[in-house]
C-alpha positions as CSV (number, residue, x, y, z in Angstrom):
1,X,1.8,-8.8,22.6
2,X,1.7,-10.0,19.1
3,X,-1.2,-11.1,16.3
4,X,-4.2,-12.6,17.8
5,X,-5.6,-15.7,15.9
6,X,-8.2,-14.1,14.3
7,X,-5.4,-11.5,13.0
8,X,-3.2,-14.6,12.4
9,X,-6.2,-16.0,10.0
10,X,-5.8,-12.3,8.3
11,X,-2.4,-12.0,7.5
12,X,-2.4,-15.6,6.5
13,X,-5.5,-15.6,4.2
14,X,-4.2,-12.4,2.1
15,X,-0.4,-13.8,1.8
16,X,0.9,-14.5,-1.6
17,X,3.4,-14.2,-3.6
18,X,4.8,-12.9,-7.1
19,X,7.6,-14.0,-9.3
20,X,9.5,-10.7,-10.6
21,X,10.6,-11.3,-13.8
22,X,14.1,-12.2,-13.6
23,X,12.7,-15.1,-11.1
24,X,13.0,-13.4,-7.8
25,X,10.3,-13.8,-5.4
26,X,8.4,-11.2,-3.4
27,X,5.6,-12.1,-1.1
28,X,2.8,-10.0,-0.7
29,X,0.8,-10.1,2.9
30,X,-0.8,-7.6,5.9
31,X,1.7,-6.1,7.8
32,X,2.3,-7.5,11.1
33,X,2.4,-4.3,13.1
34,X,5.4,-5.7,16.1
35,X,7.5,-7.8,13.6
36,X,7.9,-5.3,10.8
37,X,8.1,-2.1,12.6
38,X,11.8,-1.7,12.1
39,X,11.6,-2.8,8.1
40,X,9.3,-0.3,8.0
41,X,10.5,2.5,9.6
42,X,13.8,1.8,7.2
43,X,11.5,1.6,4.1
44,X,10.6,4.8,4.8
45,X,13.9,6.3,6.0
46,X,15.2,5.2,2.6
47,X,12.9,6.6,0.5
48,X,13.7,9.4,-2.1
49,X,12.4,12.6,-1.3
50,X,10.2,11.9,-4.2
51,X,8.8,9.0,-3.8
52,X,8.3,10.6,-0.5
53,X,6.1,13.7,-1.7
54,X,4.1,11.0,-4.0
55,X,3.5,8.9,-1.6
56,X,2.0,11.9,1.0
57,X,1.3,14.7,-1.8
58,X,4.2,16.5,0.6
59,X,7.6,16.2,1.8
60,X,7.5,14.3,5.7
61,X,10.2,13.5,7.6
62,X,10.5,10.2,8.5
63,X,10.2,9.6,12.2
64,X,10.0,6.3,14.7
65,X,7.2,7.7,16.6
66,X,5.4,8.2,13.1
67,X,6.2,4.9,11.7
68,X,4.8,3.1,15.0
69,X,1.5,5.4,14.2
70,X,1.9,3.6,11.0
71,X,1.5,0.1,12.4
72,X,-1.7,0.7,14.4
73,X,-3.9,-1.2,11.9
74,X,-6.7,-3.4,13.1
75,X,-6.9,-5.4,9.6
76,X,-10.6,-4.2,8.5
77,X,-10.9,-0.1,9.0
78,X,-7.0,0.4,8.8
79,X,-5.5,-2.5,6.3
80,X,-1.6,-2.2,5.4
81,X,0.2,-4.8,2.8
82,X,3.3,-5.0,2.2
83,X,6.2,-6.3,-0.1
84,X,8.7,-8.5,0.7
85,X,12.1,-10.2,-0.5
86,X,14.2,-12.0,1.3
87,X,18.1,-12.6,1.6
88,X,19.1,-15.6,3.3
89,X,17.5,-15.3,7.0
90,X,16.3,-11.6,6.5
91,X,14.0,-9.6,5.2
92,X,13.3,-6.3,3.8
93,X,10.3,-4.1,2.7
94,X,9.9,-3.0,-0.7
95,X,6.5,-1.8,-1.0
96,X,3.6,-0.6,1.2
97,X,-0.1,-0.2,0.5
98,X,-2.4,0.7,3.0
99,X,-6.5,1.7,3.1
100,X,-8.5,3.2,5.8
101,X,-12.3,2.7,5.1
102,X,-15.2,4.9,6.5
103,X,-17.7,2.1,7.6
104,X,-20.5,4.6,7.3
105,X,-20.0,4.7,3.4
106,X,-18.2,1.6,2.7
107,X,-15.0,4.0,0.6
108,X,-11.6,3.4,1.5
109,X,-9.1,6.0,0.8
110,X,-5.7,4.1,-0.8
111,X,-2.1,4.8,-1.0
112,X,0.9,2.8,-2.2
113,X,4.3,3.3,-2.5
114,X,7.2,1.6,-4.1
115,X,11.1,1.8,-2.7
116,X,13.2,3.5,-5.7
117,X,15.2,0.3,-6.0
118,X,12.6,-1.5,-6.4
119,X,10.7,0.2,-9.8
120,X,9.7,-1.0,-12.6
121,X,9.3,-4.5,-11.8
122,X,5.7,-4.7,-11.6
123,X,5.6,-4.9,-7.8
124,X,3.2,-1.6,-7.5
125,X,0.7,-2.6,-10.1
126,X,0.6,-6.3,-8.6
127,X,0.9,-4.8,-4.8
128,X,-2.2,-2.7,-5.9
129,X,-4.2,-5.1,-7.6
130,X,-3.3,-7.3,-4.6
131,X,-4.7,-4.6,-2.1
132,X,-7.8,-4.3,-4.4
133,X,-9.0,-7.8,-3.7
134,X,-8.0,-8.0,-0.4
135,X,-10.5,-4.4,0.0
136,X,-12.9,-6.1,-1.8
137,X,-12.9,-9.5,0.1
138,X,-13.2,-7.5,3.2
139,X,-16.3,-5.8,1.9
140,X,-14.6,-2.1,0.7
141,X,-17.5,-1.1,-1.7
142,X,-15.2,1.6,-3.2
143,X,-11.4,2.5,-3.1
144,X,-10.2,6.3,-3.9
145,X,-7.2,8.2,-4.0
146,X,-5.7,11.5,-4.3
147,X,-2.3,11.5,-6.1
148,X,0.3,14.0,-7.8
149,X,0.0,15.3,-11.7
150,X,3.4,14.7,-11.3
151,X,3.3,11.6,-10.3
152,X,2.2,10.3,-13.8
153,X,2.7,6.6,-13.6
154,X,0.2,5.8,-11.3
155,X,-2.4,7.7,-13.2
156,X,-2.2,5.5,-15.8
157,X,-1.6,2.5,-14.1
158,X,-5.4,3.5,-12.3
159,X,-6.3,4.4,-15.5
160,X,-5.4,0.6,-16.7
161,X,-7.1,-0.4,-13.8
162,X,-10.1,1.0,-13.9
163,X,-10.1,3.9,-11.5
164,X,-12.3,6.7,-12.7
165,X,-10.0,9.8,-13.0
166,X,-10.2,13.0,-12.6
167,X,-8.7,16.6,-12.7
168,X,-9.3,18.3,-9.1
169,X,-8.3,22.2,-10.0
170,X,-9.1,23.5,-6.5
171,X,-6.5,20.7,-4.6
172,X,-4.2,20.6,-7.6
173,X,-4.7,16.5,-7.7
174,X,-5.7,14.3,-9.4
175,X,-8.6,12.2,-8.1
176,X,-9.3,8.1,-8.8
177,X,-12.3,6.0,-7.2
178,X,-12.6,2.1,-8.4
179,X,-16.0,0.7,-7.6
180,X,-15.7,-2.6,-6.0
181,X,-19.5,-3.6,-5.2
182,X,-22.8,-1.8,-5.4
């Protein structure tokens, strides 16, 4: 079936790309749901059972059928970005971000997730801050997530962000909103 043009102009108007520091290139843009369901069904697959339980504050197996699920964005209520590099002819994903936005209040509830291989080369904090425009540009008035104690390193990366934090005692999570527009 494929992108229709309007989901074309999407994926085209929010692609970019960012220079890692040792000069490698990753490109940032929406995920096209047909063409990168089997990079991200072996993102996932690959993931450490760690990064796993951070990424869905519990363990999940990784299934097809739940990956496909995964892909069935529409590009305003359901946006998913994700990271790229390239060897040669292929490709391979290295990061995902995703938002789902309630229209009726305008807050979109974000997650993002790095592959282990891939850490601590500033691809999370530029994915996010990537995913943060592109919410904004598409008229998210605020963006809010839910995220392990354990998982300290995106606590203060929101914090450095400018996410609101805060302790939730009855979930066990910490919570973060960013206000994007009034």
């Amino acid at each position: 079936m494929g992108l229709l043009r309007e989901e074309k102009d999407i994926v085209k108007r929010f692609e970019t790309t960012y220079v890692l520091d040792d000069g490698g290139v990753v490109i940032f843009r929406p995920l096209k749901p047909e063409e990168d369901l089997e990079m991200l069904y072996q993102f996932y697959s690959s993931l450490s059972k760690e990064k796993n339980y951070f990424r869905f504050l519990s363990y999940r197996k990784v299934t097809r059928w739940i990956v496909e699920e995964w892909t069935k964005i529409n590009y305003y209520e359901s946006m998913a970005l994700v990271a790229l590099v390239k060897n040669g002819e292929s490709s391979k994903i290295v990061a995902d971000s995703r938002y789902f936005l309630d229209r009726k209040t305008g807050a979109a509830e974000i997650a993002i997730v790095v592959h282990n291989d891939w850490q601590h080369k500033g691809i999370g904090t530029n994915l996010l801050l990537h995913t943060i425009k592109v919410a904004k540009e598409m008229g998210v008035k605020k963006i809010f997530a839910y995220v392990s104690p354990e998982n300290r390193k995106i606590i203060r990366i929101g914090k450095r962000l400018g996410f609101n934090t805060k302790w939730y005692p009855d979930i066990g999570e910490y919570g973060g909103e960013l206000i994007l527009s009034e």
